[in-house]
N, C-alpha and C positions, 0 to 999 in steps of 0.2 A: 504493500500500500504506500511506499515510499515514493511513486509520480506525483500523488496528492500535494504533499507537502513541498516537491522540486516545484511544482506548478504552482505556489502560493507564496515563494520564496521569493521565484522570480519577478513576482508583482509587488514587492515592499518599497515601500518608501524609505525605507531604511537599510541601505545596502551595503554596511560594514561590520560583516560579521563570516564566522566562519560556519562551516556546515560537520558537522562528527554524528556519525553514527556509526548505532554500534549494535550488531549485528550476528546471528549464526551465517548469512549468507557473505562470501568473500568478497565480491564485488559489485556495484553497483555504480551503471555508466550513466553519467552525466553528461550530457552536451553540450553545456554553457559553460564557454572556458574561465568566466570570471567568478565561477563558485570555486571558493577553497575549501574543498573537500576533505575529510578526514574520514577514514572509514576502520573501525576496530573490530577486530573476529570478537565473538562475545565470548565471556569468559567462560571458562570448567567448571561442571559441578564440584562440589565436597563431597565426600558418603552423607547420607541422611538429606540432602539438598532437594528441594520440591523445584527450582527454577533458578536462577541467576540472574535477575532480573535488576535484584539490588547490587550484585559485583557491577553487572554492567553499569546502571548510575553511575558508581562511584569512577569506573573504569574513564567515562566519559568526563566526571567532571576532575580528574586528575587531569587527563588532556588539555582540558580548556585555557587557553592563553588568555582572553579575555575579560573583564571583572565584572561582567554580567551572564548569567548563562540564562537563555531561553531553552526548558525544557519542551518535548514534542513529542507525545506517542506516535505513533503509525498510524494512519487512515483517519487524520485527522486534518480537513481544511478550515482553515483562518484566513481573516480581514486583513486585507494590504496595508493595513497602518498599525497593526499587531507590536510588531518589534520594535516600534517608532514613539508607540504608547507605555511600552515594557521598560524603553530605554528613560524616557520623561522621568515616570515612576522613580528610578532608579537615581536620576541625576539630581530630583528634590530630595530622597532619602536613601542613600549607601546600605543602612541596614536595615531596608524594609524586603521581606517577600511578597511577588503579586500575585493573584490567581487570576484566571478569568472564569467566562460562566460557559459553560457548555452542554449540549443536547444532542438525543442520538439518533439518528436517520437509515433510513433500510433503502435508499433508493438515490441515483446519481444524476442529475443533470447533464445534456451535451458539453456542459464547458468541465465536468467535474467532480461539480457543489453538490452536496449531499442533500437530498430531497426529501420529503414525506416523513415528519415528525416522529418515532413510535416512541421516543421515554426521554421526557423533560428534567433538566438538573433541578433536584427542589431548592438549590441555594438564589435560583433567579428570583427576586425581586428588586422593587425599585423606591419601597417606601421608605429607604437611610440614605437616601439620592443613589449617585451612578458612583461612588468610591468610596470604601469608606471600611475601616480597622475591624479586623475579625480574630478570632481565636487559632491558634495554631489550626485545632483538629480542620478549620474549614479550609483551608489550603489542598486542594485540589491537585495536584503534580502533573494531569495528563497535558495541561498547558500550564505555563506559570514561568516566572523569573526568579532565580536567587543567584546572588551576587557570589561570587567566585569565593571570596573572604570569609564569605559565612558557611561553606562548607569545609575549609581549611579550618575554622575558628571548631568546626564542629567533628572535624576526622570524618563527615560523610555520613551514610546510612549503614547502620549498625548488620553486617551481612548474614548475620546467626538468621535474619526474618525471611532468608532463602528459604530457609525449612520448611515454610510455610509460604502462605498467598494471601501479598499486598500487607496494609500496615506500615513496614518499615518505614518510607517516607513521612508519617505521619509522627511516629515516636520522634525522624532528627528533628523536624519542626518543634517539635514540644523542648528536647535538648536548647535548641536557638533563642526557644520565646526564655529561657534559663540564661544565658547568655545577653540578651539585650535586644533581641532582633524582634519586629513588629511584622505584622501580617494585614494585609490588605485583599480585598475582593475587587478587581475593575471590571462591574456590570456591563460598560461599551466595548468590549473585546468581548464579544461571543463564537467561539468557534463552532464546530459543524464533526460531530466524530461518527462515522459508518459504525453502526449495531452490527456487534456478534458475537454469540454465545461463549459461555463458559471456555476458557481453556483446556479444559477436561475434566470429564465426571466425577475426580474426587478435586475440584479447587473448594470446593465450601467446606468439605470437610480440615484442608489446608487453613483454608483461612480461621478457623478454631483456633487451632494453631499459632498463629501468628498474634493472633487476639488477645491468646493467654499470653504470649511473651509480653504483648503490652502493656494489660493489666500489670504483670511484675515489673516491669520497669517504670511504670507511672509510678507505681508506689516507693521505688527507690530512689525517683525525683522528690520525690514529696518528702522524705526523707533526709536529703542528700545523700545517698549513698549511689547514687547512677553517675557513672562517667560522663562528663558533657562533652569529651573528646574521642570518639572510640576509633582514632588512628588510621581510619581504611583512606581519605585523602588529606594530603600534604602541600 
């Protein structure tokens, strides 16, 4: 689903930045020579490892040369002033993260664009205006901005939540919001992500799993005894 994304890239208004992904497949051809591409084999499991989902995050955002990272899942289209609104964000507050709001579609347009509604983000609305400071947990990752510093500051996504399915991004936000870092929702950035099922028939049962680790580690925050550094980037 990675054309979606090359074809939304190349319509930004904001066209200094680099492109990293990070991938099980080895390559992926681009045609527009003025993308700086970066393309990483995605990493190995561990024994007991449900997915690497989280090595990859961290893989990508050690790469990163730049002090903003826009994160992107796959088969995901966005607004041409996406990156331009992520960077703004970022140039009034260093250590804020942004989410945007997005919804899933089962059906593609001639240009693309993701059509025909089937399951709406319940974080959209609009009655605390279009921007406005949210709790870690509402941080969103399948789109969003965090500034290169705050994943260094925070050693990344703690990789033990491979074990399991999804969460981890959620516990380093909580790690940050421990650290000083603020969270935001920007409701004018809505992107557009193609619906599809489960990953495989036991992801819920996974996701138990990863749940429980975060119940434990919420409580080791609250505590102090949770590391706010778990080492995986530098």
């Amino acid at each position: 689903m990675l054309p979606i994304i090359e074809k939304c890239l190349k319509r930004q208004d904001f066209q200094d930045f680099e492109w990293i992904i990070v991938s099980p497949f080895h390559k992926w051809r681009t045609y527009d020579p003025n993308f700086r591409l970066i393309q990483l084999t995605e990493p190995k499991k561990n024994p007991g490892d449900f997915y690497t989902l989280n090595k990859a995050w961290n893989k990508g955002f050690q790469e990163a040369k730049g002090e903003l990272i826009i994160n992107i899942q796959d088969g995901i289209w966005f607004p041409p002033d996406m990156l331009s609104r992520f960077w703004a964000h970022y140039q009034n507050n260093p250590k804020g993260l942004v989410t945007a709001v997005g919804h899933h579609y089962d059906q593609e347009d001639q240009y693309g664009k993701p059509t025909n509604m089937v399951w709406q983000d319940p974080r959209a609305r609009l009655d605390l205006g279009s921007f406005y400071e949210v709790a870690p947990s509402e941080m969103e990752m399948a789109v969003c901005s965090v500034p290169k510093q705050a994943v260094i500051d925070c050693g990344g996504i703690d990789e033990d939540y491979d074990k399991g399915a999804a969460v981890g991004e959620k516990e380093m936000c909580w790690r940050l919001d421990k650290l000083g870092y603020k969270f935001y929702i920007d409701q004018l950035i809505e992107y557009r992500a193609i619906h599809h099922p489960r990953l495989s028939a036991d992801w819920d049962e996974k996701y138990k799993i990863s749940s429980a680790l975060f119940v434990d580690h919420m409580k080791q925050l609250q505590l102090g005894q949770r590391t706010l550094n778990v080492g995986y980037v530098k």
